[in-house]
N, C-alpha and C positions, 0 to 999 in steps of 0.2 A: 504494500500500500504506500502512497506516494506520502512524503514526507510534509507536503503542504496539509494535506488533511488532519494530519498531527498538530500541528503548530496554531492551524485556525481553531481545532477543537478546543485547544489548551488557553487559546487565546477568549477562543467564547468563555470557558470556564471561570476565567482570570474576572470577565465582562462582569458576567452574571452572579457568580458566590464567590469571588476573591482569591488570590493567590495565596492565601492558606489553602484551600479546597485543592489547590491544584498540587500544591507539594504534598496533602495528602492522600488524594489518589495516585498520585506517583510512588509514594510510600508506600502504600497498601497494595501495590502491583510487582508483577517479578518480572519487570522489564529489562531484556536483553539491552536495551538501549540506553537503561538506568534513566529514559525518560530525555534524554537530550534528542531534540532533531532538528534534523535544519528540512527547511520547506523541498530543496531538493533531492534528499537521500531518501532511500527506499526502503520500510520497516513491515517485520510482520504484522498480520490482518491483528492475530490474537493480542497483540499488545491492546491495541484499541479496544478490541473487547474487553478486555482489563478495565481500562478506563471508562470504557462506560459505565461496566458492572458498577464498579466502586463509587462513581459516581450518583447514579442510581441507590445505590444503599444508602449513601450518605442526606441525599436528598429528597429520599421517598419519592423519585419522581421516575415513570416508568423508562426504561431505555428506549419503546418507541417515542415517546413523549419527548426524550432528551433529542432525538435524530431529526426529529420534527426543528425543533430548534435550532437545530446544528446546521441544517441545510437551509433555514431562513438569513443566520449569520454567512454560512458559506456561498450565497445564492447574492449577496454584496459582493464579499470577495471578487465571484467572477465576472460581475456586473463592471468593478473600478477595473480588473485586469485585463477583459476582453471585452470593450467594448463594441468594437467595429463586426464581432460576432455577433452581439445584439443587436445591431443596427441593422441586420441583414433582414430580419426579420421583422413583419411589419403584425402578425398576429398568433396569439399562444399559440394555437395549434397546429399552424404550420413550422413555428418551431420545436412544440415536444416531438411530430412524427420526423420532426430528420436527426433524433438524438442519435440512433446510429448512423444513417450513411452521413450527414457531414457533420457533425457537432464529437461525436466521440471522436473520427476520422482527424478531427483539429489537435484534439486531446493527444490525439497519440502520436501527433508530430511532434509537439512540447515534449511530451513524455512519452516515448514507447515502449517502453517497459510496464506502463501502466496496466492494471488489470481491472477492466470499466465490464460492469453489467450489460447482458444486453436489451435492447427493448426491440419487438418486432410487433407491428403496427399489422395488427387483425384485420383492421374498417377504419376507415375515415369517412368524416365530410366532412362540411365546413363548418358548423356545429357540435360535431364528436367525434372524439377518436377511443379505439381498443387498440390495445397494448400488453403487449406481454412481459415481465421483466424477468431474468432471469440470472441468477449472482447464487455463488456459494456462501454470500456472506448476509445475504438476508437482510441488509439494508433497505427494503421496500418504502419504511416509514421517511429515510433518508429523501428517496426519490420522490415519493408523497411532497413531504418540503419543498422542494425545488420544484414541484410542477405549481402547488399553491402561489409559489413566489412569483415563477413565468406570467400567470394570470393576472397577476398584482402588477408586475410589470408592464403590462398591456394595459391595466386601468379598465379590464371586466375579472368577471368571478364564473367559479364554475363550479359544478359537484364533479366529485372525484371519487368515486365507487371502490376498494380495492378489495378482491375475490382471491385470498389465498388456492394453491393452485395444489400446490405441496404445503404438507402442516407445519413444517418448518421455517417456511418465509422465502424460497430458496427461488418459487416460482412461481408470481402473481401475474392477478390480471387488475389493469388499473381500466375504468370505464369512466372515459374523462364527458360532460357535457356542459355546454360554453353558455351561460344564461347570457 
């Protein structure tokens, strides 16, 4: 996992309940990394889940709950770093159906090493789209985040349906439709 996702996590955490929080979920984790990363270097998936877990404990607040968050702070991030990627796009759902052919595709130029979920686009219209997401790491609520944020970004709303596929999170279906 890319070493940015670490740093913006640690950084929301910093945001949100303070850098005590943050030195003590890094304490309470058995991170190979002892928790140092820079946004460039590449760390395992499981660290993260460390962090979350712990964070989650500390803050009774659920781990999807916490990724919901994560991906509204991270969903600025890519906002101030790639703009001219959002400019291309003039409406939510012509940009969530091309997260794979060109929006991951971008991704993987910066970083190709990177290990991005996939999403494969069931049905569209102009109105709605189905999607399939698919990750070993179960991040769904993550991408939930980020698709609320695109909508926000566009200045309409939408419902966002998500239909576990597999019980473990590994393979949804999101049923996006544009009020």
């Amino acid at each position: 996992m890319k070493g940015i996702v670490f740093t913006e996590f640690l950084d929301l955490v910093e945001d949100k309940f303070g850098l005590e929080m943050v030195d003590k979920i890094i304490n309470q984790s058995k991170l190979e990394s002892h928790g140092a990363y820079t946004s460039i270097g590449t760390y395992k998936f499981s660290e993260m889940l460390q962090l979350l877990q712990h964070l989650s404990e500390n803050t009774s607040i659920s781990i999807d709950d916490l990724l919901l968050v994560y991906a509204e702070h991270f969903f600025h991030v890519l906002e101030k770093s790639y703009p001219g990627l959002f400019a291309i796009y003039h409406d939510p759902i012509e940009m969530l159906s091309s997260i794979e052919n060109h929006i991951h595709v971008e991704v993987r130029k910066i970083y190709p090493d990177a290990e991005l979920p996939t999403f494969e686009v069931l049905e569209k219209t102009h109105n709605s789209l189905i999607m399939i997401y698919k990750s070993s790491r179960a991040m769904h609520h993550f991408g939930l985040g980020l698709m609320n944020k695109t909508f926000e970004h566009f200045n309409c709303t939408a419902t966002i349906k998500l239909e576990k596929i597999k019980e473990d999170g590994t393979e949804v279906r999101f049923i996006i439709h544009k009020n």
